[in-house]
Each structure stands twice: as C-alpha cells, then as structure tokens.
N, C-alpha and C positions, 0 to 999 in steps of 0.2 A: 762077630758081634757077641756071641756067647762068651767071650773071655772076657770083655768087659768089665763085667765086678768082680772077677778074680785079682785082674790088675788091679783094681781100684784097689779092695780091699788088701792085696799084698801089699799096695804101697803105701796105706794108711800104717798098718801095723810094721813094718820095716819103719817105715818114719817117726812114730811114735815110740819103739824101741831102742830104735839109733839116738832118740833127744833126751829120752828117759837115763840111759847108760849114759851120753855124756854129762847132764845135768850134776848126775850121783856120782858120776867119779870127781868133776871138778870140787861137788861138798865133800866130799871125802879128802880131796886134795887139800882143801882149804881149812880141816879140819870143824868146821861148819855141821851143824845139823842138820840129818837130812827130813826128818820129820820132828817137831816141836814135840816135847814130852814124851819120848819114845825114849828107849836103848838107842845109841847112835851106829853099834854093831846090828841088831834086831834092824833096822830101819832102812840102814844102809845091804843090807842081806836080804829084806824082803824086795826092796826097789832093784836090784839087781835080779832076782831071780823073775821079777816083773818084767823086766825089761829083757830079758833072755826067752822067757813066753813068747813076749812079743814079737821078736824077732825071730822065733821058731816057726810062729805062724803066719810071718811073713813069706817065708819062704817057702813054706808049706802052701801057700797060695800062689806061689808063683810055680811053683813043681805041677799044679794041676791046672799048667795051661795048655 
C-alpha cells in the first residue's frame, strides 16, 4: 500500500515524458514549430531536455519501490 504513489507518480511522469518526446520529435520531423515565436532549435532543445527530466523521474520513482 505504501508504493502506491510511487507508481502512480512514476507513471504519470514516464507517460508524460514518453508523449512529450514523441510529440517534439514528430514537430521536428515535420519541420513544424515546436513552440510559436521561439528559436525552433532553443524550443525544440528545451522540450527535449523537458521530457528527458521527465522520464528521469519516472524512473527514479519506480527505482524506490
């Protein structure tokens, strides 16, 4: 019962890192912007290292179960 919001939370952030990453590579594929009035490198670089967070502390939450 105590692992509970460990899962949960790992699998919020694994899920939202995994959607994040594929989102920004398909705009990147499609040469698409990935944030409106940004640098499209700057944007595409920050939402990847966002979503590599994300998925760090996904796992990071599943490692303290």
């Amino acid at each position: 019962m105590e692992s509970a919001p460990a899962i949960f939370a790992g699998t919020v952030f694994a899920l939202f890192g995994g959607a994040l990453l594929m989102w920004t590579a398909v705009r990147v594929w499609h040469r698409e912007p990935v944030a409106h009035g940004v640098s499209p490198v700057a944007s595409a670089a920050l939402a990847t290292l966002s979503s590599a967070g994300a998925l760090a502390l996904g796992v990071w939450c599943f490692t303290r179960l």
